[in-house]
N, C-alpha and C positions, 0 to 999 in steps of 0.2 A: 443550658441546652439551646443551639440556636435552632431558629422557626423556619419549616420549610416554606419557600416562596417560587412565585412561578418561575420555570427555564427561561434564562434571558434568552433571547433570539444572539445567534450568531453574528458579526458583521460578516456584511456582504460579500468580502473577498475571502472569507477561508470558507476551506471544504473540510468537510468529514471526515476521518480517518476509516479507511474499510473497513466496517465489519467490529469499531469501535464501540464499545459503549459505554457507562458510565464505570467511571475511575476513580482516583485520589489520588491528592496531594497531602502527605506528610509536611507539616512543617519541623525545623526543627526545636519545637519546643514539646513535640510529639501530635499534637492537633493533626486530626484528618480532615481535608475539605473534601466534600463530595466533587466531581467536574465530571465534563464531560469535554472529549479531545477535538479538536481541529488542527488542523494544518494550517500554514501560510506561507507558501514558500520551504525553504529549509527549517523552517521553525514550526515551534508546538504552541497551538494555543489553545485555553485550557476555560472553558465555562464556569465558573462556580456554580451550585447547585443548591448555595443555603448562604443566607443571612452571615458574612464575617464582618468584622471588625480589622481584620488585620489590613492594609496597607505600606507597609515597609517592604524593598526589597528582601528575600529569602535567598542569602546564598548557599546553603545548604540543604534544598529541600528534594524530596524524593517524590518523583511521579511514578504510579502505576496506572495502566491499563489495561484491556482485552482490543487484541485485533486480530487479524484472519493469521496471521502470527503465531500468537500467546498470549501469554501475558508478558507484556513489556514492562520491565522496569528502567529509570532512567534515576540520574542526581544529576544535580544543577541548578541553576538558580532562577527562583521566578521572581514577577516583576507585576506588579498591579497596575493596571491602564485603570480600572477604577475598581468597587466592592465585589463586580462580577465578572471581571476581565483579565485574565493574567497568563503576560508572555512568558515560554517557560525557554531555556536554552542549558540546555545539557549537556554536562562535562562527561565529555567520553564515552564510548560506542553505551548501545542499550544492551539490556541483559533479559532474550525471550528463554522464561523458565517451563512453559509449556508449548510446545510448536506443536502447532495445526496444519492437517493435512492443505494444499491450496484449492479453492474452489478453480471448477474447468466447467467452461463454458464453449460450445460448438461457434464457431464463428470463422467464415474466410476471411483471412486479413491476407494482403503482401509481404513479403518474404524475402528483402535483397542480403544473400550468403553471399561470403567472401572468404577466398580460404586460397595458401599458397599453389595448393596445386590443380585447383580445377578453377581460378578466377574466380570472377562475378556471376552468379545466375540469379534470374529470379524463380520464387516456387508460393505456396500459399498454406497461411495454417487448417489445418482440419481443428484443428480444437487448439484453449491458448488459457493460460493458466500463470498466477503469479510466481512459478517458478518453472514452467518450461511450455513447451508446444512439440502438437503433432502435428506435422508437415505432410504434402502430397506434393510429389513433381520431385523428391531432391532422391533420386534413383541413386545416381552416384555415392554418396553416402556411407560410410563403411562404420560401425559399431567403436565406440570411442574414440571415433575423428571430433577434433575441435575445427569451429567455423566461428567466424563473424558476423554477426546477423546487422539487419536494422528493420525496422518496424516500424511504418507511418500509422499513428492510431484515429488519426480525423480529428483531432483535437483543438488544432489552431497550434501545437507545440511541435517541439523539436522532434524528430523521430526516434522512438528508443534504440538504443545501440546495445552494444555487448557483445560477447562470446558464450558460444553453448556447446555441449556433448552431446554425440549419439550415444543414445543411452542403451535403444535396442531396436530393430527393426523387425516390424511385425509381418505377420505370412500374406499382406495383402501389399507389402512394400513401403507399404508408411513409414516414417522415422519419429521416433521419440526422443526430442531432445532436451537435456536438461538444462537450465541455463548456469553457465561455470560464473563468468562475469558480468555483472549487470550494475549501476547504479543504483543506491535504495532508492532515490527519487523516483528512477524512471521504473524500478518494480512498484512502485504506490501508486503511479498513472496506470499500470499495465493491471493493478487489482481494482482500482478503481471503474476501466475499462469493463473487467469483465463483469462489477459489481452491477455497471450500466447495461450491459446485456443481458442478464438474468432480471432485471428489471424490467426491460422494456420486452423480453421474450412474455416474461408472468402478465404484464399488461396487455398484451394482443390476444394473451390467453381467456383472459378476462374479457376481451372487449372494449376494455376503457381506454379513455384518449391519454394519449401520450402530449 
């Protein structure tokens, strides 16, 4: 039995996966390591959370998780940076066996729509969610119209892009729409986003400095 030992601290350049927490790694000799997930870019990087031994590439090993998703499962191959570090790079899309409703957070963001027939406008979200937004200002709008969006989130990155559906307009004229094409990248910035403003709403809540 290995000995639990303390969470190594992350490196400084990955983030947290939203809503993440602690996972496994299957190897393939059947051994589960406890982890816990980070990002880096396009890639998964994965904490151990107990005392192994192993250090060889794993090319067939299976990650699970929980994220504001599901449960994520992935196969692919990990890769030991040292006993409590290892890149994980997964063959072929992931497989969520339980999806989670998205967390929606109240927040005005910009809103530059594109769509063949009524141009460019700009409008604003009323609320914004890792799989869609409610909009004020986009009057035009008609129930299952697709548009083009883009969305500056204040990040220092690229602005998220995509395409979305009116999904239904409500009796005060709002649009709800759902997002059809999005980048997964740029939906883990847009949940991370909102993970940051439920954070920082509960801390003004509280009082405490940000």
């Amino acid at each position: 039995m290995t000995e639990q030992i303390d969470i190594p601290a992350a490196p400084s350049n990955v983030l947290p996966l939203p809503g993440s927490g602690q996972g496994k790694l299957t190897t393939p000799t059947g051994e589960e390591l406890p982890v816990r997930t980070f990002e880096r870019g396009h890639e998964v990087v994965l904490v151990v959370l107990v005392d192994t031994n192993e250090s060889e590439p794993l090319a067939s090993a299976e990650l699970e998780y929980t994220s504001v998703r599901g449960v994520v499962r992935l196969h692919g191959e990990a890769v030991f940076e040292d006993r409590s570090l290892i890149r994980f790079r997964a063959h072929g899309d992931a497989a969520v066996t339980q999806r989670r409703s998205f967390v929606r957070v109240t927040t005005p963001q910009a809103v530059t729509l594109t769509s063949d027939d009524d141009g460019e406008r700009r409008v604003h979200t009323v609320d914004l969610s890792g799989g869609g937004m409610l909009l004020a200002g986009a009057d035009t709008l008609e129930t299952a119209q697709i548009v083009r969006f883009s969305m500056a989130l204040g990040d220092g990155g690229l602005p998220v892009q995509g395409e979305a559906r009116v999904l239904r307009i409500r009796e005060d004229g709002k649009r709800a729409l759902v997002f059809q094409q999005i980048d997964e990248y740029d939906r883990q910035r847009l949940i991370r986003f909102v993970f940051e403003c439920m954070r920082t709403a509960r801390a003004r809540t509280r009082g405490d400095f940000i």
